[in-house]
N, C-alpha and C positions, 0 to 999 in steps of 0.2 A: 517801704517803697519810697522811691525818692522823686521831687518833681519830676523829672525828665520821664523817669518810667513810668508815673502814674498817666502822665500826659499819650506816652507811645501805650499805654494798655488803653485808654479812651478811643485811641486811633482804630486799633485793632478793631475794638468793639465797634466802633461805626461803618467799617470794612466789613465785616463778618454780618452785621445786624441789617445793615440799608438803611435809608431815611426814610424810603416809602411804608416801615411797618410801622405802624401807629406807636405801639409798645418800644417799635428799635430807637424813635427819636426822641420818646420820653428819657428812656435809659439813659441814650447818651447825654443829652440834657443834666440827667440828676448827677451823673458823670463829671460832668465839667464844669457843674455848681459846685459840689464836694471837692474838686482839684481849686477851683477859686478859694476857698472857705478855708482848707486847709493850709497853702500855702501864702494864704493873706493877698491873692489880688484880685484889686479894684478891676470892675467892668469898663472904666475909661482906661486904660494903660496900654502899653505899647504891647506888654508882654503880653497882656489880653488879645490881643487885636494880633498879633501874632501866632498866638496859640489856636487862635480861632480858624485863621488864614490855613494853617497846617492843617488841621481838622479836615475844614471843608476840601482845601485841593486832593490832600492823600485818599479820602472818602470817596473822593468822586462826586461830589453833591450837584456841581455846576448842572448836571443834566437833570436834576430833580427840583432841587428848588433855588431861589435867587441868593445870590449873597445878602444883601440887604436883609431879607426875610426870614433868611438861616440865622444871622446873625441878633436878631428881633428876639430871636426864640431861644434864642442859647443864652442871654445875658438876662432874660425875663427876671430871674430870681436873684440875679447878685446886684442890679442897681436901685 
C-alpha cells in the first residue's frame, strides 16, 4: 500500500468509525502514527499538517471536536 492509499484507508476508517467512539479515535490515532513512522514524516511538516487538515474535514470532526484539540491528539506520539 502506498502513501496516498494508506492515507485514503485512515480516512475511510474515521468516516466509518466517528470520533465520538472512544475506541474509533484511538484507532485512528494509531492510524496516522503508523502512516507517520512509515513513510518518515515529521509532526511539524507541511505534509503533516495537510494530511491532518484532509483527515479532519473529510471526517466531519468540526462538529465534534476542535481543530486545535484534534490536532493535539493525532500528533501526541510522533513529536
Amino acid at each position: 500500500m502506498n502513501k496516498k492509499e494508506f492515507l485514503n484507508y485512515i480516512i475511510d476508517c474515521a468516516i466509518c468509525c466517528g470520533w465520538e467512539d472512544c475506541h474509533g479515535k484511538d484507532q485512528i490515532r494509531a492510524l496516522f502514527t503508523s502512516w507517520c513512522l512509515i513513510f518518515h514524516i515529521d509532526a511539524d511538516t507541511k505534509e503533516c499538517d495537510d494530511a491532518l487538515s484532509i483527515l479532519y474535514l473529510r471526517a466531519a470532526m468540526e462538529e465534534v471536536i476542535e481543530y486545535k484539540d484534534y490536532e493535539q491528539f493525532m500528533i501526541e506520539f510522533i513529536v
